[in-house]
mmCIF file of the N, C-alpha and C atoms, coordinates in Angstrom:
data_MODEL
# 
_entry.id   MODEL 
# 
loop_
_atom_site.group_PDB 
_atom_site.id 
_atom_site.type_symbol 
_atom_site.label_atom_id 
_atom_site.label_alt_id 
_atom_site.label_comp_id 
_atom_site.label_asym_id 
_atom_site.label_entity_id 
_atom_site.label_seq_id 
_atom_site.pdbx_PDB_ins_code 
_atom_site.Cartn_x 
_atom_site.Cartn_y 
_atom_site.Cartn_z 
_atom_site.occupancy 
_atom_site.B_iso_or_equiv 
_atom_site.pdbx_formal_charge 
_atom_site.auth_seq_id 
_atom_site.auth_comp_id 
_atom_site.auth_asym_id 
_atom_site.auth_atom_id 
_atom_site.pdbx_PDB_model_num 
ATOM 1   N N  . UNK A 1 1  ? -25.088 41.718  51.482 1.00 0.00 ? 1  UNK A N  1 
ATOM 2   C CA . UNK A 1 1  ? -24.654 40.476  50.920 1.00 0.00 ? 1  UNK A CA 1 
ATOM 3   C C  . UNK A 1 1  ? -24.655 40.588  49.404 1.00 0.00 ? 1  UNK A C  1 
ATOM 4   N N  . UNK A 1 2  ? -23.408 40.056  48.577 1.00 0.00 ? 2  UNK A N  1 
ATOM 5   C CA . UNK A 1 2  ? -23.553 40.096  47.265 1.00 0.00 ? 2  UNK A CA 1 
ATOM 6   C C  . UNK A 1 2  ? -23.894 38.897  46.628 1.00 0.00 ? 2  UNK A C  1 
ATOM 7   N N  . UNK A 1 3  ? -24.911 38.867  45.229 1.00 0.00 ? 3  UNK A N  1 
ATOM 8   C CA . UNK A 1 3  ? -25.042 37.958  44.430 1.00 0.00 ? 3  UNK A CA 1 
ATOM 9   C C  . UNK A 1 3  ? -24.480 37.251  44.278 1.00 0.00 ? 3  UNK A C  1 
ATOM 10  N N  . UNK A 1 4  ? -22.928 37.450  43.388 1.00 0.00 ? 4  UNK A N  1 
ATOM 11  C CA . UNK A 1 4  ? -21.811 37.069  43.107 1.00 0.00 ? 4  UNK A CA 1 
ATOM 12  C C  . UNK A 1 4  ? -21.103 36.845  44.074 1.00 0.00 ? 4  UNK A C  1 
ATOM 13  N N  . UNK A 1 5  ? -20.846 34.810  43.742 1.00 0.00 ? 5  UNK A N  1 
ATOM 14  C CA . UNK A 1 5  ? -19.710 34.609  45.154 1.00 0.00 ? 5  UNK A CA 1 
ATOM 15  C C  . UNK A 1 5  ? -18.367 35.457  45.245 1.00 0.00 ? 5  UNK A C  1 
ATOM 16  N N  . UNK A 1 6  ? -17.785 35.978  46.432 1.00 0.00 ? 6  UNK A N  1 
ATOM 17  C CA . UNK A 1 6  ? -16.698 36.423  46.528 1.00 0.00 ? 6  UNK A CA 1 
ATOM 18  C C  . UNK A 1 6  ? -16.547 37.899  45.972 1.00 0.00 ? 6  UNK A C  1 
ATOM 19  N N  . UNK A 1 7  ? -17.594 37.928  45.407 1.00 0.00 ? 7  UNK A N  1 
ATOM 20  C CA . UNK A 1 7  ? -17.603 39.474  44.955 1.00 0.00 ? 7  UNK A CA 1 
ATOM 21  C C  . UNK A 1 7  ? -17.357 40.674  45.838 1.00 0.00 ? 7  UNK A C  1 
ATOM 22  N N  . UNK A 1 8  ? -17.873 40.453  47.066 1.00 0.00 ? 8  UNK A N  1 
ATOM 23  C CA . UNK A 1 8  ? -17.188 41.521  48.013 1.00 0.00 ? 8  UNK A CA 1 
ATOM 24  C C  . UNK A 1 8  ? -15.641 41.903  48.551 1.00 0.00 ? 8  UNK A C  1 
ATOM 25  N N  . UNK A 1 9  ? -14.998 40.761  47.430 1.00 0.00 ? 9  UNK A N  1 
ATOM 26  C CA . UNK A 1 9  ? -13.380 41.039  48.199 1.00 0.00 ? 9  UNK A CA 1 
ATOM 27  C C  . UNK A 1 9  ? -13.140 40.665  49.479 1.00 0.00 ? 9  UNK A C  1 
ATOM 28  N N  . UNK A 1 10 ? -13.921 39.470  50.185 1.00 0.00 ? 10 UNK A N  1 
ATOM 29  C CA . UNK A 1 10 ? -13.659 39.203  51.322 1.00 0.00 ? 10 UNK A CA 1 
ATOM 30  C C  . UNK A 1 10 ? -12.865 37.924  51.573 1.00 0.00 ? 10 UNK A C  1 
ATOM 31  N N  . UNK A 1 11 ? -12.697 36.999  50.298 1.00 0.00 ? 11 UNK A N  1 
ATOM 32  C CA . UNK A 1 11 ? -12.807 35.868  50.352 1.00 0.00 ? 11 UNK A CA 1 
ATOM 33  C C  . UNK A 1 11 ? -10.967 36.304  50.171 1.00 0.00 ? 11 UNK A C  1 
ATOM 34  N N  . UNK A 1 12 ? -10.562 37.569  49.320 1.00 0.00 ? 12 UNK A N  1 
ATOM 35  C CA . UNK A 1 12 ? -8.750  37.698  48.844 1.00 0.00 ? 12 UNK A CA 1 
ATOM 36  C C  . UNK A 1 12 ? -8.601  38.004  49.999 1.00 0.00 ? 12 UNK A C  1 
ATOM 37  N N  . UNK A 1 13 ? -9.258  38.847  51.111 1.00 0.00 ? 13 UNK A N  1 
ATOM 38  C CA . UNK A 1 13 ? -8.700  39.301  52.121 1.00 0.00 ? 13 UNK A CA 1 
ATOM 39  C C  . UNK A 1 13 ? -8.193  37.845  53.010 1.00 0.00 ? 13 UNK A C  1 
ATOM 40  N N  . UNK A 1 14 ? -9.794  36.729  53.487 1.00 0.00 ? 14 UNK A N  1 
ATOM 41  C CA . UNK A 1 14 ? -9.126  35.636  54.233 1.00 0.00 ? 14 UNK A CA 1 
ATOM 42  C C  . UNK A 1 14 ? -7.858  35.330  53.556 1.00 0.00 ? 14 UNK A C  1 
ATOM 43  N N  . UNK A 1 15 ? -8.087  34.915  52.486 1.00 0.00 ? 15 UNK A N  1 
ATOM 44  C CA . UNK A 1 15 ? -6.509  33.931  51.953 1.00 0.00 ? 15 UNK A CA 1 
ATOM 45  C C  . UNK A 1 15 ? -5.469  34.475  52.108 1.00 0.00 ? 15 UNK A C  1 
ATOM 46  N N  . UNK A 1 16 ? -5.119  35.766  51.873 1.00 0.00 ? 16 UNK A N  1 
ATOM 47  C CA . UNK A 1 16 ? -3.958  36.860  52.297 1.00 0.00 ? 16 UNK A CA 1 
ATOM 48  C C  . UNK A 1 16 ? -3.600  36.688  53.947 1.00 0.00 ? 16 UNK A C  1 
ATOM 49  N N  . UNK A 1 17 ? -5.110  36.757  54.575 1.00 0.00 ? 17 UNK A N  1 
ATOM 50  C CA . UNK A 1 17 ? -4.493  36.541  56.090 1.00 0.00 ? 17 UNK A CA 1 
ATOM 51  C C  . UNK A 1 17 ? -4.312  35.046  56.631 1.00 0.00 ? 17 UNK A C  1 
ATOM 52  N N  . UNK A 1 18 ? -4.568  34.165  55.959 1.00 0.00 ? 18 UNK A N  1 
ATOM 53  C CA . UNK A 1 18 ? -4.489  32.353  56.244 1.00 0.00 ? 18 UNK A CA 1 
ATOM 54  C C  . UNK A 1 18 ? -2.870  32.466  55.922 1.00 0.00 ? 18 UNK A C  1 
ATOM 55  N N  . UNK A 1 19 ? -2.833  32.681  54.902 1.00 0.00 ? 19 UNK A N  1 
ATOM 56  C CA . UNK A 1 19 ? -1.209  32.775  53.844 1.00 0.00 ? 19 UNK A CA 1 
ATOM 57  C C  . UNK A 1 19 ? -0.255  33.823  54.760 1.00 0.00 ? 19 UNK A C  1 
ATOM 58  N N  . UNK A 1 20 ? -0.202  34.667  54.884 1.00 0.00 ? 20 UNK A N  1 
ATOM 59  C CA . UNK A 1 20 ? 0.623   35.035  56.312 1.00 0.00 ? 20 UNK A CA 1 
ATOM 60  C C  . UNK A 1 20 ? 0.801   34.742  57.456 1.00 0.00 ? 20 UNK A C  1 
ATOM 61  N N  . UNK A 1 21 ? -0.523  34.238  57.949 1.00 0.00 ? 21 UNK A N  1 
ATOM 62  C CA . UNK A 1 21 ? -0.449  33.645  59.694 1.00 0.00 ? 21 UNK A CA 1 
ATOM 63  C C  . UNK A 1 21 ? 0.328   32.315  58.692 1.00 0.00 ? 21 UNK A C  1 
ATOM 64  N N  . UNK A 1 22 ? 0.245   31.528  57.983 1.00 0.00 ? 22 UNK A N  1 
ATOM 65  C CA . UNK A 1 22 ? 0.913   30.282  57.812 1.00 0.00 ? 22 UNK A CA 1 
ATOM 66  C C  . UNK A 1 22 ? 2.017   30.174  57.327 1.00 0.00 ? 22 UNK A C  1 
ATOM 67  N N  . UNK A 1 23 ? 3.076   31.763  57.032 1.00 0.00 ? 23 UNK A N  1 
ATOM 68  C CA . UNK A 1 23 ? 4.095   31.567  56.564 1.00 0.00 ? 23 UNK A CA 1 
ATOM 69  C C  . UNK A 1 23 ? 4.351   32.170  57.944 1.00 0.00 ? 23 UNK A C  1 
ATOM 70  N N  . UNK A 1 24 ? 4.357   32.843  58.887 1.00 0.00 ? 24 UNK A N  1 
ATOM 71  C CA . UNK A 1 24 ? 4.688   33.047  59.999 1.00 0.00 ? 24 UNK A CA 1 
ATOM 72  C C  . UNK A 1 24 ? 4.875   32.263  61.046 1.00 0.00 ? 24 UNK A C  1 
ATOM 73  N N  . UNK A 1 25 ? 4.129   30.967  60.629 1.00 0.00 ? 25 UNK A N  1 
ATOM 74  C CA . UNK A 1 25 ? 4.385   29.678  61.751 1.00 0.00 ? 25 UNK A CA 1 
ATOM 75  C C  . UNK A 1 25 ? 5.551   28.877  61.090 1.00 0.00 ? 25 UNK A C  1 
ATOM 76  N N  . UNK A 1 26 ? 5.088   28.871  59.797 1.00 0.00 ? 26 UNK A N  1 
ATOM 77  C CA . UNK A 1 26 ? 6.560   27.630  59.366 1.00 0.00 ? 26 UNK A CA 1 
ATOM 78  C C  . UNK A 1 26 ? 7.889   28.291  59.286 1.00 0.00 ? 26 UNK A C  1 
ATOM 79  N N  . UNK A 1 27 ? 7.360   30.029  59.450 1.00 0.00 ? 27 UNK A N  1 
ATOM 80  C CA . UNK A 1 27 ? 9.436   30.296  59.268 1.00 0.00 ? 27 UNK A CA 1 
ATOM 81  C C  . UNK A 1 27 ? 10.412  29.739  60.424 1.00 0.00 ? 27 UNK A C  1 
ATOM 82  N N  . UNK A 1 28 ? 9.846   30.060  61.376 1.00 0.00 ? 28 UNK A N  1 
ATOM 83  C CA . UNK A 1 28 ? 10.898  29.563  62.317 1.00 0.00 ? 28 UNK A CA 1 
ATOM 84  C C  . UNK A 1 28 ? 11.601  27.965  61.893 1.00 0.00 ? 28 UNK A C  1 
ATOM 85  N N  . UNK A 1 29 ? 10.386  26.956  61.991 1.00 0.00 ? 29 UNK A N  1 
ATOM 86  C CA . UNK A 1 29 ? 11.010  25.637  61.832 1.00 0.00 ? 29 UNK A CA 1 
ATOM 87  C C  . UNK A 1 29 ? 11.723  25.681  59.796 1.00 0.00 ? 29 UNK A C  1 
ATOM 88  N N  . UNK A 1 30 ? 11.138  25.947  59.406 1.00 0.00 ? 30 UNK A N  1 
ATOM 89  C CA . UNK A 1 30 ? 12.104  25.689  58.384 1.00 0.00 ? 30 UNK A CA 1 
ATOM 90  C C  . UNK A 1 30 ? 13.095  26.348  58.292 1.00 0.00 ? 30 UNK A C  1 
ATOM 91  N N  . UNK A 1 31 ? 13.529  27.855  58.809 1.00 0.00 ? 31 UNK A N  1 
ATOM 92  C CA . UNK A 1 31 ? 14.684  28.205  59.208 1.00 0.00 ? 31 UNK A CA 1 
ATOM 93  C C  . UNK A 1 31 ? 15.994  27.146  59.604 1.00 0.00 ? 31 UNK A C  1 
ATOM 94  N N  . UNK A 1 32 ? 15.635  26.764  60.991 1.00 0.00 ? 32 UNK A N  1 
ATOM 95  C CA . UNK A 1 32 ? 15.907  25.909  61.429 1.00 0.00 ? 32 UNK A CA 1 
ATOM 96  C C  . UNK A 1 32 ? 16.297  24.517  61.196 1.00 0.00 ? 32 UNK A C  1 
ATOM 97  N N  . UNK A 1 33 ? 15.580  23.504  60.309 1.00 0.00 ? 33 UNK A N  1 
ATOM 98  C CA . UNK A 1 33 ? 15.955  22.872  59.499 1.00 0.00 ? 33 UNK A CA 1 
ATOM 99  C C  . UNK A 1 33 ? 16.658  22.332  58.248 1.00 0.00 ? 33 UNK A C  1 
ATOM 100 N N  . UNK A 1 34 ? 17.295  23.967  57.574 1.00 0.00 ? 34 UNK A N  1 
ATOM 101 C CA . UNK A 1 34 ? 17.743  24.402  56.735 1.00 0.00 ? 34 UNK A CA 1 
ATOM 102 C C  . UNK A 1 34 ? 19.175  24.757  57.548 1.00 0.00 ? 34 UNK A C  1 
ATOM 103 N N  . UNK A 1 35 ? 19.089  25.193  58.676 1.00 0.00 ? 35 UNK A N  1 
ATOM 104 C CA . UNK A 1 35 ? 20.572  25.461  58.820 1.00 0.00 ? 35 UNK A CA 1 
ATOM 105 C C  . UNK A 1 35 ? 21.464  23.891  59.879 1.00 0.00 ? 35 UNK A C  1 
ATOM 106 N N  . UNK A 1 36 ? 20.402  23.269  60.434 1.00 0.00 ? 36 UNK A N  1 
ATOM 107 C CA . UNK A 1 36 ? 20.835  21.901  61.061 1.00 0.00 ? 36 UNK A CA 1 
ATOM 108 C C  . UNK A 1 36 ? 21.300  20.954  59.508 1.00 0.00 ? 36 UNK A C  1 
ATOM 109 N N  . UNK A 1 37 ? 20.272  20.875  58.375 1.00 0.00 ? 37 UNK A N  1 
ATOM 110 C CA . UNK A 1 37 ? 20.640  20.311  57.530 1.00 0.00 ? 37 UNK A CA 1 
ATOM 111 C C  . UNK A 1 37 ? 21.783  20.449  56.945 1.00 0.00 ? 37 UNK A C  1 
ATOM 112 N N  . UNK A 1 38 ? 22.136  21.622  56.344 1.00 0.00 ? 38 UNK A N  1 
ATOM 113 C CA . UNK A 1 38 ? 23.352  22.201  55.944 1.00 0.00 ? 38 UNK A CA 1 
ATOM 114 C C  . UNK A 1 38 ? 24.601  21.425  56.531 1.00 0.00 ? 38 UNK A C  1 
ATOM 115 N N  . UNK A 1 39 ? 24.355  22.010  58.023 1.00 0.00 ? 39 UNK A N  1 
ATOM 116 C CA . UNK A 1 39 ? 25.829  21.479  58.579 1.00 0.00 ? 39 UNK A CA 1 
ATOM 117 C C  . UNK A 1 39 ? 25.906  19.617  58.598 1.00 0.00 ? 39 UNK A C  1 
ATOM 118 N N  . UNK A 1 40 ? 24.866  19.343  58.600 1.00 0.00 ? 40 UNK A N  1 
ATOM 119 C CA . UNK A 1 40 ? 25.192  17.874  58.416 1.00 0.00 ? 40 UNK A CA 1 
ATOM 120 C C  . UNK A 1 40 ? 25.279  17.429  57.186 1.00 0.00 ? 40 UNK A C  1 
ATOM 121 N N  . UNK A 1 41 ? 24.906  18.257  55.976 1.00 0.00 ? 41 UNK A N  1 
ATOM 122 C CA . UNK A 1 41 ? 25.332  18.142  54.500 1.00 0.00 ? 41 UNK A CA 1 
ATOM 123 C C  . UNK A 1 41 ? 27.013  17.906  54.912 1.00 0.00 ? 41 UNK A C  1 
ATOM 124 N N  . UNK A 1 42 ? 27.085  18.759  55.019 1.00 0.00 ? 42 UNK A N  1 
ATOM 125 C CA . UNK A 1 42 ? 28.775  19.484  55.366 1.00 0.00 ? 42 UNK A CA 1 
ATOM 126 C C  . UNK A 1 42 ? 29.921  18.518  55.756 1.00 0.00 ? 42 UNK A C  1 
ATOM 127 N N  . UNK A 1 43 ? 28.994  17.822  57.293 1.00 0.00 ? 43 UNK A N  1 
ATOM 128 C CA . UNK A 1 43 ? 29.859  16.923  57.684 1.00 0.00 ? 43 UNK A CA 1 
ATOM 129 C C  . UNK A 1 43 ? 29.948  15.383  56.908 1.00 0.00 ? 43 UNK A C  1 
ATOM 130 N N  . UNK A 1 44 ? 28.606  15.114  55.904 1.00 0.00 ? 44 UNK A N  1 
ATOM 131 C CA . UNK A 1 44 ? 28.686  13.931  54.985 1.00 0.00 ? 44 UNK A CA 1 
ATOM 132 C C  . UNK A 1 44 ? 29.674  14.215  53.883 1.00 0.00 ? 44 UNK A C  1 
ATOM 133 N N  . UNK A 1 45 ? 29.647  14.949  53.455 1.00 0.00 ? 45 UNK A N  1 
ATOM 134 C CA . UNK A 1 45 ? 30.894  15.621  52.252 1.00 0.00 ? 45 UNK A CA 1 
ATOM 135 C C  . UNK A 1 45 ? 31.743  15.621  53.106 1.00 0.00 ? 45 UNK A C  1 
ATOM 136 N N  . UNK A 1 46 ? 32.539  15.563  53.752 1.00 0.00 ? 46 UNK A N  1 
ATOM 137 C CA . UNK A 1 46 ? 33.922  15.762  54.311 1.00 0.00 ? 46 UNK A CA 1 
ATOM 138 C C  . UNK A 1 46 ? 34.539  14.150  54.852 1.00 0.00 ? 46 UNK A C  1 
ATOM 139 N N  . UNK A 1 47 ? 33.061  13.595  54.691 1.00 0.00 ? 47 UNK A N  1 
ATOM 140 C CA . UNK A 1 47 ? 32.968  11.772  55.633 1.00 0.00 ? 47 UNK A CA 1 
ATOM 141 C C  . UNK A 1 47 ? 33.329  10.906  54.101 1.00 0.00 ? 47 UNK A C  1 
ATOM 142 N N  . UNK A 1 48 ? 32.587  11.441  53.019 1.00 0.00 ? 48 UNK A N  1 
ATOM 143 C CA . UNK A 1 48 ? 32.698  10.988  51.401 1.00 0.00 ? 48 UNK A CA 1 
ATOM 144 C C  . UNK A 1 48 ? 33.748  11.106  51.497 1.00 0.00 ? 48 UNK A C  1 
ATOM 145 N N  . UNK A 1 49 ? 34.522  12.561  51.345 1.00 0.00 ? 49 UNK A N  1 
ATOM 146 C CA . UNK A 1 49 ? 35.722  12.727  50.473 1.00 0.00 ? 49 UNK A CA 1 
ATOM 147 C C  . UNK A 1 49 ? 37.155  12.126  51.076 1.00 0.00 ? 49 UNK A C  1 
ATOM 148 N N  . UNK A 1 50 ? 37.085  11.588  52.710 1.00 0.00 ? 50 UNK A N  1 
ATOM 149 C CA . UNK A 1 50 ? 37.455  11.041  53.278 1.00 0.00 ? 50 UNK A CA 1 
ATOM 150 C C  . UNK A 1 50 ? 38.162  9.526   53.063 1.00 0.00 ? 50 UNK A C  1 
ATOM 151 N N  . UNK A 1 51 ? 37.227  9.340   52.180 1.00 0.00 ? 51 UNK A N  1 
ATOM 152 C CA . UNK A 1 51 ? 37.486  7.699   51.857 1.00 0.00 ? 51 UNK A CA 1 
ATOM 153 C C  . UNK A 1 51 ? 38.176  7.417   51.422 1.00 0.00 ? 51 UNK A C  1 
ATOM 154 N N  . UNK A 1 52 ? 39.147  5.926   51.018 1.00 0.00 ? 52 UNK A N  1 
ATOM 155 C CA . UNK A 1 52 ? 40.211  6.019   50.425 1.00 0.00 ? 52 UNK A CA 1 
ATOM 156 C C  . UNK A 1 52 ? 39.311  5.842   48.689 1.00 0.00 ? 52 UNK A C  1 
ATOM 157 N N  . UNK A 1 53 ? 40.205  6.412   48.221 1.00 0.00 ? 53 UNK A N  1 
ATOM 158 C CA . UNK A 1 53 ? 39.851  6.212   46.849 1.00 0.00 ? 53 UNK A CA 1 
ATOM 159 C C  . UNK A 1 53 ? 40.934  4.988   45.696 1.00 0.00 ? 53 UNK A C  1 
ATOM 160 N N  . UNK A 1 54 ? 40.098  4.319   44.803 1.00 0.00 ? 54 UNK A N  1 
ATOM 161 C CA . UNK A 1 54 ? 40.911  3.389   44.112 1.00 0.00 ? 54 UNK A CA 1 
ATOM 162 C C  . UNK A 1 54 ? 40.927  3.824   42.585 1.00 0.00 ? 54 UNK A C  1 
ATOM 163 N N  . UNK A 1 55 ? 42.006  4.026   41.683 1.00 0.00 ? 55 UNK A N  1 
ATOM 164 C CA . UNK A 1 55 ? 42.080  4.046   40.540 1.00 0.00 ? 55 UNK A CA 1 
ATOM 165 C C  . UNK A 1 55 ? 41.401  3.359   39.508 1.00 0.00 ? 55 UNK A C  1 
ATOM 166 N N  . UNK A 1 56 ? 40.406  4.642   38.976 1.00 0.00 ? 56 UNK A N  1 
ATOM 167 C CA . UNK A 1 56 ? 39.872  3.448   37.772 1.00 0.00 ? 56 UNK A CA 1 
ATOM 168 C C  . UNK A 1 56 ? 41.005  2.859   37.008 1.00 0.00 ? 56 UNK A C  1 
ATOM 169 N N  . UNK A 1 57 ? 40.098  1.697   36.012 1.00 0.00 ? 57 UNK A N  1 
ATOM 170 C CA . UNK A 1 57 ? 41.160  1.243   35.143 1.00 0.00 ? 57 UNK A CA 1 
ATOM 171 C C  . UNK A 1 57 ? 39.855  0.647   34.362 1.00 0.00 ? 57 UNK A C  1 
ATOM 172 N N  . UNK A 1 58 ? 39.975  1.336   33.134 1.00 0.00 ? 58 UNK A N  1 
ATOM 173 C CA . UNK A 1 58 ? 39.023  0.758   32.328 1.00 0.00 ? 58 UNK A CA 1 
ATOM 174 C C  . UNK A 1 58 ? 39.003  -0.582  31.524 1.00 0.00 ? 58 UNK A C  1 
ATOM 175 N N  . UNK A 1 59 ? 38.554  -1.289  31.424 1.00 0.00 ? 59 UNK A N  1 
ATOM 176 C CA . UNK A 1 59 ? 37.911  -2.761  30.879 1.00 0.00 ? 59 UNK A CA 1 
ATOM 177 C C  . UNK A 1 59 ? 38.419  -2.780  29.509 1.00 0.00 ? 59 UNK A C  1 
ATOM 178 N N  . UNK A 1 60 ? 38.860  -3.996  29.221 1.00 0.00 ? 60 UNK A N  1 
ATOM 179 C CA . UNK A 1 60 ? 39.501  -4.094  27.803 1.00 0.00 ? 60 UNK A CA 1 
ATOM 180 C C  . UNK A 1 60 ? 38.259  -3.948  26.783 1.00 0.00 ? 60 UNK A C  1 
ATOM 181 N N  . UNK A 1 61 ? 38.563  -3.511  25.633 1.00 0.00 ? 61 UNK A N  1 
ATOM 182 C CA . UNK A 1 61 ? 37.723  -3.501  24.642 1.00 0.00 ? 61 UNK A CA 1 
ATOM 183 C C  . UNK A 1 61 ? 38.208  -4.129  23.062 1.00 0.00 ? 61 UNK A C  1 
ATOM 184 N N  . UNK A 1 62 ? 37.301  -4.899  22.572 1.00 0.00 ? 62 UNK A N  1 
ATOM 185 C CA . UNK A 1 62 ? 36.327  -5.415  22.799 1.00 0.00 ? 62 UNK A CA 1 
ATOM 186 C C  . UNK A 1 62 ? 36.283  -6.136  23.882 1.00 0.00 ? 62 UNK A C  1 
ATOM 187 N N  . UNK A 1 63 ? 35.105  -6.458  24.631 1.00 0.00 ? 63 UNK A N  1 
ATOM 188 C CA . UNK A 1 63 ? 35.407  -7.827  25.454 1.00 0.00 ? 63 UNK A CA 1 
ATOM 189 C C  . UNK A 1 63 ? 35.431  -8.918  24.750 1.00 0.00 ? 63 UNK A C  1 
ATOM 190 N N  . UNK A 1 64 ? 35.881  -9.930  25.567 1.00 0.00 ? 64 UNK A N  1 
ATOM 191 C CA . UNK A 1 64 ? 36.041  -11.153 25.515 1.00 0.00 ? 64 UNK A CA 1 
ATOM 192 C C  . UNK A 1 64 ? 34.839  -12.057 25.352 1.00 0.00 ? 64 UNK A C  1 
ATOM 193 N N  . UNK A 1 65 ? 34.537  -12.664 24.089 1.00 0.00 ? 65 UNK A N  1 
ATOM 194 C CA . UNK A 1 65 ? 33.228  -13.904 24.242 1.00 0.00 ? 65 UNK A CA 1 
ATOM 195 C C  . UNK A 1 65 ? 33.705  -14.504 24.922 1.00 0.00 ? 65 UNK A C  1 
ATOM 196 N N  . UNK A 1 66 ? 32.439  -15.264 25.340 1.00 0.00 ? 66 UNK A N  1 
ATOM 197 C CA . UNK A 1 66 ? 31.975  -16.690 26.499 1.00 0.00 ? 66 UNK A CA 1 
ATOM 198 C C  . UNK A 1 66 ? 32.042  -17.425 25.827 1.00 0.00 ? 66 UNK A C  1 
ATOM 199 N N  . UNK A 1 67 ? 31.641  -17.236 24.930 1.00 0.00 ? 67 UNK A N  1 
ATOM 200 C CA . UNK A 1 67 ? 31.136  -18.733 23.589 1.00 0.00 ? 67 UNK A CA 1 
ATOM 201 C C  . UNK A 1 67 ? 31.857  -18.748 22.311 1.00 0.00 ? 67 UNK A C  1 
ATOM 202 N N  . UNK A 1 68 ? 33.089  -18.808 22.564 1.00 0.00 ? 68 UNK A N  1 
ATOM 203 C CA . UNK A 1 68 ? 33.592  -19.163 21.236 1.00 0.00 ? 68 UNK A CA 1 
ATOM 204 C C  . UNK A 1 68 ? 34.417  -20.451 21.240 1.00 0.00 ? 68 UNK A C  1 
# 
């Protein structure tokens, strides 16, 4: 047993193996969620650009007072 906490290098080893077993569980689902998302990005951009669109027309300038 050492004096010094963590001094034996045991404590980098857990976190190295916590930090892999836990990127090994979330790849699948975030895989997954990343490519379902996408395509429904995909299909909202195509549902937007879809729309009818109306011509700006910009606002006279100066405006007009209320109170004169």
């Amino acid at each position: 047993m050492s004096s010094v906490p963590g001094g034996s290098g045991e404590n980098i080893v857990y976190t190295l193996l916590c930090a892999s077993n836990l990127s090994f569980l979330l790849f699948p689902q975030t895989y997954s969620t990343v490519n379902t998302d996408s395509a429904r990005f995909n299909d909202r951009v195509a549902e937007i650009n879809a729309r009818p669109k109306t011509e700006w027309v910009p606002k006279p300038w100066p405006p007009k007072s209320k109170c004169s």
